[in-house]
C-alpha positions as a Markdown table, in Angstrom:
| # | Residue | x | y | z |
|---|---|---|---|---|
| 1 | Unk | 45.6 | 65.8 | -66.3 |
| 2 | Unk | 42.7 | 66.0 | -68.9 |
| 3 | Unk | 43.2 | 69.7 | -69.2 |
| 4 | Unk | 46.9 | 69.3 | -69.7 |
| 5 | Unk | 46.3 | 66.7 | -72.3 |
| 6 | Unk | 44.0 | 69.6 | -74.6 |
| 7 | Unk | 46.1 | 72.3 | -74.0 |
| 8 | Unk | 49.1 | 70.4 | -75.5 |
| 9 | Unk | 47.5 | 69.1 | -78.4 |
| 10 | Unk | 46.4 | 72.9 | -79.0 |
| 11 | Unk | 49.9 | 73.9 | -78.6 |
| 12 | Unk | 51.1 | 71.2 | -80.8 |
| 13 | Unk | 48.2 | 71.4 | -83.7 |
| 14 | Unk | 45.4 | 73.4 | -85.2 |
| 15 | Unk | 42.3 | 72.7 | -84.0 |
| 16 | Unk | 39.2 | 73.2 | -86.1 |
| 17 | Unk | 36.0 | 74.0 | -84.7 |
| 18 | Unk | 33.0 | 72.5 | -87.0 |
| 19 | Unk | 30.1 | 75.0 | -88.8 |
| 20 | Unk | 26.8 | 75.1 | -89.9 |
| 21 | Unk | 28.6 | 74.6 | -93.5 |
| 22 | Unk | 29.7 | 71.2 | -92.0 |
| 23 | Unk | 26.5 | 70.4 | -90.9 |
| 24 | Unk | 25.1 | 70.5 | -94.4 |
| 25 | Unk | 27.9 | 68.6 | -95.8 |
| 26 | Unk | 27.6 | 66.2 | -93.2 |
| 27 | Unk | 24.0 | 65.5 | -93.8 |
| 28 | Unk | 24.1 | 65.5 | -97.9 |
| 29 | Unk | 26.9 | 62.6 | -97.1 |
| 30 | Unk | 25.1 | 60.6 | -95.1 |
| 31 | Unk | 22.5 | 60.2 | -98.0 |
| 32 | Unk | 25.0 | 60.2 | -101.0 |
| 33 | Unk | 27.7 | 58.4 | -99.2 |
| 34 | Unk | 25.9 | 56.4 | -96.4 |
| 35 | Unk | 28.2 | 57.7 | -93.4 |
| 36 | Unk | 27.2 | 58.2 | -89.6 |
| 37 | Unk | 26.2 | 61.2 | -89.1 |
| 38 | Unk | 29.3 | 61.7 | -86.7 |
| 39 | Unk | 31.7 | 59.8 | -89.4 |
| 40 | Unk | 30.2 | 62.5 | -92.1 |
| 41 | Unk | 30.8 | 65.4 | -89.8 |
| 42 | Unk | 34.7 | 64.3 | -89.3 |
| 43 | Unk | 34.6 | 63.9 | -93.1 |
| 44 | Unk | 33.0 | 67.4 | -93.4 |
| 45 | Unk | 35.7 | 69.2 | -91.4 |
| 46 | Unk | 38.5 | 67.5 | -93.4 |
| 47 | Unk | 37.0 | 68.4 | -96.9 |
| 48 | Unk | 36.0 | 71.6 | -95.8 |
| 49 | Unk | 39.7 | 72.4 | -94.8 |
| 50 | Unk | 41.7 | 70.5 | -97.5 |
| 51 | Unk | 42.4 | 67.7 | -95.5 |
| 52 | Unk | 42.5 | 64.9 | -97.6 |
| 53 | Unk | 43.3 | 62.1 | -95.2 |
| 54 | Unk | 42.1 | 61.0 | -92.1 |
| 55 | Unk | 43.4 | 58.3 | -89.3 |
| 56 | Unk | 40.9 | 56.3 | -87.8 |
| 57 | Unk | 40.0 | 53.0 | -87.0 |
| 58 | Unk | 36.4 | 53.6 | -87.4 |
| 59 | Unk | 36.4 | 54.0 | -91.2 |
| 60 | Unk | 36.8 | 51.7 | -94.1 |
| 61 | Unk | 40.9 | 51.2 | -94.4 |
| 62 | Unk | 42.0 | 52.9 | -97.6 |
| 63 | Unk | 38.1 | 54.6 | -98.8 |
| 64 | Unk | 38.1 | 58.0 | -100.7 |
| 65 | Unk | 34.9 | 59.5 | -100.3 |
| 66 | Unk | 35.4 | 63.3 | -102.0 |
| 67 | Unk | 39.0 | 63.7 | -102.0 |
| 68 | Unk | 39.3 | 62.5 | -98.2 |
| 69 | Unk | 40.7 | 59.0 | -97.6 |
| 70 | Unk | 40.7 | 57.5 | -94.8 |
| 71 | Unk | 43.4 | 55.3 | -93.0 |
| 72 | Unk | 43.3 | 52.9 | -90.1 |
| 73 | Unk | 46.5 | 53.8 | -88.5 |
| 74 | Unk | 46.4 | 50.6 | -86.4 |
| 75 | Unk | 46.0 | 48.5 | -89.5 |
């Protein structure tokens, strides 16, 4: 069922694979922007890619950090 799931979502989207370039990005935001280290890497990946919004309920509602905002779909 689990491997059904991911092989949709690949079908249906692209799935991006994080760097060593996120790494660094990740880290220098967690000291200039006080993210998790986690939060940064998500925020890594999106900036890195010109994604300039994410969804998810672990981030501020409505904060731009960079270009990227983040949204709380379930808000």
């Amino acid at each position: 069922a689990v491997a059904t799931a991911v092989q949709t979502v690949e079908a249906l989207f692209k799935v991006l694979s994080p760097t060593v370039r996120h790494v660094h990005l990740a880290l220098d935001a967690v000291a200039q922007y006080q993210l998790s280290f986690w939060d940064a890497m998500l925020w890594a990946g999106a900036k890195d890619n010109g994604i300039s919004e994410i969804w998810s309920e672990d981030f501020a509602h409505g904060r731009t950090v960079d270009g990227v905002t983040f949204q709380n779909p379930l808000r």
